[in-house]
C-alpha positions in Angstrom: -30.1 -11.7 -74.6 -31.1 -8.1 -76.1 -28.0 -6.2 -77.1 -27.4 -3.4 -79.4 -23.8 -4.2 -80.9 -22.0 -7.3 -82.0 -18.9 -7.6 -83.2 -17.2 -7.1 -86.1 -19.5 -4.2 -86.7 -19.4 -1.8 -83.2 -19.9 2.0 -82.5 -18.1 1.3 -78.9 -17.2 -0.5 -75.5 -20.8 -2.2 -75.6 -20.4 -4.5 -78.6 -16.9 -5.6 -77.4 -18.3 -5.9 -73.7 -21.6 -8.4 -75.2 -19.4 -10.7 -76.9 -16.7 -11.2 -74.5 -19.5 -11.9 -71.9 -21.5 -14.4 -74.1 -18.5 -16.1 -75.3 -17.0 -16.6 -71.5 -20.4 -17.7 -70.5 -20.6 -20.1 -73.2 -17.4 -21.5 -72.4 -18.7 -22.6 -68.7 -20.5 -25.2 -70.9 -24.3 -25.8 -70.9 -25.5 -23.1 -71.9 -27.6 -22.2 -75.2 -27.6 -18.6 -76.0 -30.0 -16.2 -78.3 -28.9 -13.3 -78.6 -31.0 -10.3 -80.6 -29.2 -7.7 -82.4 -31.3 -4.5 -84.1 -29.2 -5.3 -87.9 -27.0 -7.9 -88.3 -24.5 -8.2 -91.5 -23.9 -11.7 -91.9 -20.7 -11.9 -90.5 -20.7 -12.3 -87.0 -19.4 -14.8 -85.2 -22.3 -17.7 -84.7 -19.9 -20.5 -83.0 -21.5 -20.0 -79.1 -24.7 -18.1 -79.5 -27.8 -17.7 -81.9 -28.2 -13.9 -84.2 -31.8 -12.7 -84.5 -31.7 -9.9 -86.1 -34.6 -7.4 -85.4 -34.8 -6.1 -89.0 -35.7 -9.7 -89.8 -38.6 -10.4 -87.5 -41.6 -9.9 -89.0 -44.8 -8.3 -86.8 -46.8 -8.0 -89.4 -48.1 -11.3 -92.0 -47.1 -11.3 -95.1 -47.7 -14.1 -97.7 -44.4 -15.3 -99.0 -42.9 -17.8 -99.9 -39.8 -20.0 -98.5 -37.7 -18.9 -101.6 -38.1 -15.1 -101.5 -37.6 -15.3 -97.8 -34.7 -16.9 -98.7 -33.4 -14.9 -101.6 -34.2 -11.8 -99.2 -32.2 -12.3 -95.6 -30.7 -16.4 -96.2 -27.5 -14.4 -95.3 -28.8 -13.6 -91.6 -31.4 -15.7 -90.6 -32.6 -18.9 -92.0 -36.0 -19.0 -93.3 -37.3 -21.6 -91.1 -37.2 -19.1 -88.2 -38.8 -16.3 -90.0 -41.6 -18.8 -90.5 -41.6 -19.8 -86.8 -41.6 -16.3 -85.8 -44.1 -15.2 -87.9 -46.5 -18.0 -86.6 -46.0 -15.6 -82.8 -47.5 -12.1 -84.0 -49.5 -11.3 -81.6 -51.0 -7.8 -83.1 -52.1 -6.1 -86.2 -49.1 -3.8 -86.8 -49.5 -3.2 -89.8 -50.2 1.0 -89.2 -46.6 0.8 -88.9 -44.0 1.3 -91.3 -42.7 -2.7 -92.4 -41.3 -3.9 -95.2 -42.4 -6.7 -98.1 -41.2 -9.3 -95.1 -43.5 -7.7 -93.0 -40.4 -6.5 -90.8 -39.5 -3.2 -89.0 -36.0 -1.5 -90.5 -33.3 -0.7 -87.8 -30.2 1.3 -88.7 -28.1 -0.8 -86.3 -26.7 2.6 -85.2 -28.0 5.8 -82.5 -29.8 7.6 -85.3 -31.7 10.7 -84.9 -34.8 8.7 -83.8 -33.4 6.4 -81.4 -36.3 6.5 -79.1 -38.6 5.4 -81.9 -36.0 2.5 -82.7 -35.9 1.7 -79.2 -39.9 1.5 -78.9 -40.3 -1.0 -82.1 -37.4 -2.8 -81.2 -39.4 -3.9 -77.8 -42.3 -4.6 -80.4 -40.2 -7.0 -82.1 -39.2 -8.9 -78.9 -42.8 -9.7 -78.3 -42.8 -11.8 -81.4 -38.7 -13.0 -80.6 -40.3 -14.3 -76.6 -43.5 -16.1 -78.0 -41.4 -18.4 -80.1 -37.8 -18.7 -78.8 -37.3 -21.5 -75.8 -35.2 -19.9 -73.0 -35.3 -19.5 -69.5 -33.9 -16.4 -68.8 -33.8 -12.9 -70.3 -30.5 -10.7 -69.7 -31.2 -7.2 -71.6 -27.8 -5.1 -72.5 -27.6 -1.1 -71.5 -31.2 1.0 -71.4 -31.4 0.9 -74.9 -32.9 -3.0 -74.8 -34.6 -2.6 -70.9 -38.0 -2.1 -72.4 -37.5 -5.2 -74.8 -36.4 -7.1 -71.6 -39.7 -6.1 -69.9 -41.6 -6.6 -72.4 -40.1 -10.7 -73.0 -40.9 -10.7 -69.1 -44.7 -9.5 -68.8 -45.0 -12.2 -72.2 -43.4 -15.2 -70.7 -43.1 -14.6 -66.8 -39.3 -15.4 -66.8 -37.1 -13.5 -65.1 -35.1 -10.5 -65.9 -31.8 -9.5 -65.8 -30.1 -6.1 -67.0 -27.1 -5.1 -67.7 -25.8 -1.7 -67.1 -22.8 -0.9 -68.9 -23.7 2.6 -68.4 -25.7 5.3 -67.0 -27.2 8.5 -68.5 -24.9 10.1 -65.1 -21.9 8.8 -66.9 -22.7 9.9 -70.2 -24.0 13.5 -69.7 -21.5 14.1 -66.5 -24.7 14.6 -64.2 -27.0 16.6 -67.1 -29.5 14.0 -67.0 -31.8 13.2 -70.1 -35.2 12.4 -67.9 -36.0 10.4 -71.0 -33.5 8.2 -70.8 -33.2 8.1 -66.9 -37.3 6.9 -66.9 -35.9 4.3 -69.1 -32.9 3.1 -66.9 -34.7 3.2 -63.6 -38.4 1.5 -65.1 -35.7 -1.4 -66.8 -34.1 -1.2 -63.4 -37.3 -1.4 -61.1 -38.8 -4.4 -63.5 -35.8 -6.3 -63.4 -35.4 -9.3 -60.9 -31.4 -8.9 -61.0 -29.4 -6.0 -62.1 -25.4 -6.7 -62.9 -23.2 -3.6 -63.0 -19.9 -3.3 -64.9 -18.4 -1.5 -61.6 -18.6 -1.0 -58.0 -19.1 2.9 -59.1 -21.2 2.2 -61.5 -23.3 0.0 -58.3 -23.2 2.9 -56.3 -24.9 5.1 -58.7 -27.6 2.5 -59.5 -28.5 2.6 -55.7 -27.9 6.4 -54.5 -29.2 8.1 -58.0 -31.7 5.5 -59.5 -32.7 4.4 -55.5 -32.2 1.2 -56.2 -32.0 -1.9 -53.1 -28.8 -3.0 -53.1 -29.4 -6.5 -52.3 -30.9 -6.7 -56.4 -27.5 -5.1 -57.2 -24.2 -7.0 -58.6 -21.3 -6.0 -59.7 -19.0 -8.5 -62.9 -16.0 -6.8 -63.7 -15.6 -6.8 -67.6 -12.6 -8.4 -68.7 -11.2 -9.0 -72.7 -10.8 -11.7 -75.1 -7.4 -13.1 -75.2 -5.4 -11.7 -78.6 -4.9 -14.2 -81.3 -1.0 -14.3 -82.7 -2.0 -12.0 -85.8 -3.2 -9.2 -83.9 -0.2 -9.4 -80.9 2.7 -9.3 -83.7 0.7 -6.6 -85.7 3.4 -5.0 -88.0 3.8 -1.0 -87.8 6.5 1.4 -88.7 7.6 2.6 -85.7 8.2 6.7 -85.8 11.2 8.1 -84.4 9.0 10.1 -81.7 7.3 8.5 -78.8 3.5 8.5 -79.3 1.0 9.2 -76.6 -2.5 7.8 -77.4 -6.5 8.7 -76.5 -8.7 6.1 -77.9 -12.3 6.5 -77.9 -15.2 8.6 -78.2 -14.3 12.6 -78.3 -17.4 13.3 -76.4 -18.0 15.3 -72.7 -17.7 11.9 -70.6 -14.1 11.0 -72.3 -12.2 13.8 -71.0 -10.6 14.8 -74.5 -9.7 18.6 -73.2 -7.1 17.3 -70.1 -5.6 14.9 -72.3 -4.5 18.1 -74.7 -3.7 20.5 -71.8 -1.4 17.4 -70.4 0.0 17.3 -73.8 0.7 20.5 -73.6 2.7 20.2 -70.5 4.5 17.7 -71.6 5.9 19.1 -74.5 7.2 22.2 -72.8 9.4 19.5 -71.4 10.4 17.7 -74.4 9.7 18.6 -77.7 10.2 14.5 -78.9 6.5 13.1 -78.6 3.2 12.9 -80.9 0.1 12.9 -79.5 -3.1 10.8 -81.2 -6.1 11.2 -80.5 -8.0 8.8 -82.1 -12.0 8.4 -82.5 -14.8 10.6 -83.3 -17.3 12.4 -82.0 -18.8 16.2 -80.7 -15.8 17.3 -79.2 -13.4 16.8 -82.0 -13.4 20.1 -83.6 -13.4 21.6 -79.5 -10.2 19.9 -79.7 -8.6 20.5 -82.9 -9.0 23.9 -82.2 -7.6 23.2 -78.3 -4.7 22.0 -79.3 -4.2 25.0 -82.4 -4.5 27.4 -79.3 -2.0 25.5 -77.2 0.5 25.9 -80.1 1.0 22.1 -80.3 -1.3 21.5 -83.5 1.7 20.5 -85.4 2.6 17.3 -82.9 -0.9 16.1 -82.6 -3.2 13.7 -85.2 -6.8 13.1 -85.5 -7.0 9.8 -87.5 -10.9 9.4 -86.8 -13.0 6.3 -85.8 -10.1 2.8 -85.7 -11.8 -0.3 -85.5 -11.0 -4.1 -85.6 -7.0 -4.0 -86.5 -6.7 -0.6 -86.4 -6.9 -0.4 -83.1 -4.2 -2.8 -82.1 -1.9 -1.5 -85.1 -2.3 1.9 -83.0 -2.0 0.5 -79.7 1.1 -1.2 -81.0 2.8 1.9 -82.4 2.4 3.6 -79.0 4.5 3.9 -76.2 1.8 4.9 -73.5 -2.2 4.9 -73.5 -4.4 7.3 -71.7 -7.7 8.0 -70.5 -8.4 10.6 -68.6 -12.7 9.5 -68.4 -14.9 12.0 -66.2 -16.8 9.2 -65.7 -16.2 5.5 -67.2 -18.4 3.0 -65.6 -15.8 0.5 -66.6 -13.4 1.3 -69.6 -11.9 -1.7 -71.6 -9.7 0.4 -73.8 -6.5 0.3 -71.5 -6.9 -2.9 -70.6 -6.4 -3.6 -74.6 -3.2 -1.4 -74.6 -1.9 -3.7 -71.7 -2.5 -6.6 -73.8 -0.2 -5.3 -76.7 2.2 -3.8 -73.7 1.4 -0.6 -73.5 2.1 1.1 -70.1 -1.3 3.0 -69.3 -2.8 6.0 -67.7 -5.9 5.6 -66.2 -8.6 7.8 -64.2 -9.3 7.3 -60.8 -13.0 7.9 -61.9 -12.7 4.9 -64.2 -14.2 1.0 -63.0 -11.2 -0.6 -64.5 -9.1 1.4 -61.5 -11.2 -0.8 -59.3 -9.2 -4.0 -61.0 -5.8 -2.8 -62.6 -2.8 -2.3 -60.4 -0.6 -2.3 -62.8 -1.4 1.5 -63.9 -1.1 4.7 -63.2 -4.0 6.4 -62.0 -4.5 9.8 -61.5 -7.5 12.5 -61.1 -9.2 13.2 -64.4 -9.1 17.2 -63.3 -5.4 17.0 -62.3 -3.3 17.9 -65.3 -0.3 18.1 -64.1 -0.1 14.7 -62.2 -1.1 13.6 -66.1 1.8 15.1 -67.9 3.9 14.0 -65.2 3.1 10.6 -65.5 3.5 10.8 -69.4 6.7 12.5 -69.1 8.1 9.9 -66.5 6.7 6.6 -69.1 8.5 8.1 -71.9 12.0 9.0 -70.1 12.6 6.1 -67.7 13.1 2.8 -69.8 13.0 1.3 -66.7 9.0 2.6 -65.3 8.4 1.7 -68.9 9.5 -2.1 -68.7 8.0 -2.4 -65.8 4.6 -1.0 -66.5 4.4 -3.2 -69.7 5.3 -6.5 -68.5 3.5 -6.4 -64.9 0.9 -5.3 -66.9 0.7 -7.9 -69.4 0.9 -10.5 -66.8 -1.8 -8.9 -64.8 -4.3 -8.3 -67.6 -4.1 -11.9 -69.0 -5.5 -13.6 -65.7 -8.8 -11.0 -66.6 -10.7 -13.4 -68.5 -14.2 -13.1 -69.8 -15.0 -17.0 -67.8 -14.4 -16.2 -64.6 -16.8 -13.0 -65.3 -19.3 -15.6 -67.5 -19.3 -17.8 -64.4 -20.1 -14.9 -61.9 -23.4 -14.4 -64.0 -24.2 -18.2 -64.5 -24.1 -18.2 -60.6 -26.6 -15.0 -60.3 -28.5 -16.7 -63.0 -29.1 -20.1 -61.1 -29.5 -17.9 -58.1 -32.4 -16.1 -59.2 -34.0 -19.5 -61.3 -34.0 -21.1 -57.4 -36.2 -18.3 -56.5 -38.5 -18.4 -59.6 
């Protein structure tokens, strides 16, 4: 597997999504998993798959020795495989910019130069496919498609991709023709292609013109909580809290979350609003909600991750995401887990799976606030919402999604 995230350290839905997949496929049984990451840290969980790290495979020779490979990235990969690996370069890449391991650097972020990152990282799985026994090559989201094709054209075994996303989701329909050559050439070298939603299937076939018969959809699903994070401690503030969890960018749909907010509180003046996360949109909102005249009952606490999240979740007494466009969205189904009654948009994959929601229009504001106003003023909707949901979200388990692929796998093997 190529992927871009892995847990602990993730910028989003994607690193979550990878390891809930691997480690439900894993749990099928008989199955050995690699899976390449652009930077790892050292302290991911190894118990059901391999790390290669990209920043740790060199394409260039270098003559060094086991020790100072050792005393350089022992913490991430052991030296034995740097040695194997660098046995499989199979060009003189040494007009690029590598390291004294002979290795390319990768932020293990989206930096600035992300096409260039994206480029060498496909370099790199050259070198990763000439050594690595496998059978199969899954590739996660466009940013690892041409490092999927290029595994393929080395070794002739088949491809699979994964879109979590499109650049239609991401830009609401203001397509990057960068990126989209880069979706539909993954998507048109690929011998299977798995989608996180039925609308996210649709748009691989009507936008990308895609046959649907090489088109499946697996429903993303979480990791079950573990005791610590379920009884979470938080101080519970005398206000109900409404929360928005997740990137403050265009596709989110930041801006109806504070004009419901602002409906609501013409109602009752008792609630808080959070809006927690980061990115382009955030001082677009700040100054939103300033001109709503609701500043003073709404927070910005920035980027949670790991615990934070569910000591959030926990403190609040509904969720929301109002997405434009959310191929899938895995946030609410989180909240659920800690027994938060949710708010969901119709224009969101998860809709397609969760009945134990509301869902509304993103556009429709006042169905929104109505929605929030009812969660927060009717213990019994409340109640209700929670534990239906809880029971429902529990039976969406990252196995019976693992098995799905493990079927279109062995389906696509027979036809090898």
């Amino acid at each position: 597997m190529f992927g871009w995230e892995f847990p602990p350290h993730i910028l989003g839905g994607l690193g979550t999504a990878s390891y809930g997949l691997t480690k439900g496929m894993w749990e099928c049984g008989d199955m050995e998993i690699t899976f390449v990451i652009p930077k790892p840290f050292g302290d991911e969980d190894k118990s059901f798959a391999q790390i290669i790290g990209a920043s740790q495979v060199p394409v260039a020779w270098r003559d060094v020795t086991w020790d100072y490979v050792e005393s350089r990235i022992g913490n991430v990969m052991n030296p034995d495989l740097y040695f194997r690996l660098r046995d499989h370069i199979y060009a003189d890449f040494n007009y690029m910019r590598t390291n004294d391991l002979g290795c390319i650097e990768f932020s293990g972020r989206y930096p600035d130069n992300l096409l260039e990152e994206i480029n060498n990282y496909s370099i790199m799985a050259g070198v990763v496919a000439r050594t690595i026994d496998f059978d199969i090559i899954h590739s996660h989201d466009w940013l690892t498609y041409p490092a999927g094709i290029h595994a393929k054209q080395v070794t002739g075994k088949p491809l699979v991709i994964h879109v979590h996303a499109t650049d239609y989701d991401r830009s609401r329909g203001n397509v990057n023709p960068t990126v989209f050559n880069i979706e539909r050439d993954g998507m048109i070298h690929a011998d299977h292609i798995i989608t996180v939603s039925e609308l996210t299937r649709r748009t691989v076939i009507e936008k990308y013109g895609i046959d649907p018969a090489k088109v499946t959809t697996v429903h993303n699903a979480v990791v079950p909580l573990s005791e610590e994070l379920l009884n979470v401690e938080v101080k519970k503030p005398k206000d109900k809290i409404v929360t928005f969890l997740g990137r403050i960018t265009m596709q989110k749909g930041p801006e109806y979350f504070v004009e419901a907010a602002a409906r609501v509180l013409k109602l009752t003046p008792n609630v808080r609003f959070v809006m927690a996360g980061s990115g382009d949109m955030m001082d677009k909102m700040i100054s939103l909600a300033a001109e709503r005249g609701i500043a003073d009952r709404f927070h910005f606490p920035g980027f949670q991750k790991g615990k934070q999240v569910y000591e959030m979740l926990k403190a609040s007494d509904v969720y929301i995401m109002p997405s434009v466009s959310e191929p899938f969205g895995i946030s609410p189904l989180e909240a659920m887990q800690m027994g938060v009654p949710s708010i969901i948009s119709k224009q969101s994959g998860c809709a397609e799976i969760l009945d134990n929601v509301i869902k509304t229009d993103y556009w429709d504001i006042d169905a929104m606030a109505d929605a929030i106003y009812s969660i927060i003023t009717y213990p019994a909707m409340y109640n209700q919402l929670r534990e239906d949901g809880l029971k429902e979200v529990n039976q969406i388990t990252w196995d019976k999604a693992g098995a799905k692929v493990i079927k279109i796998y062995k389906d696509i093997l027979g036809q090898h």
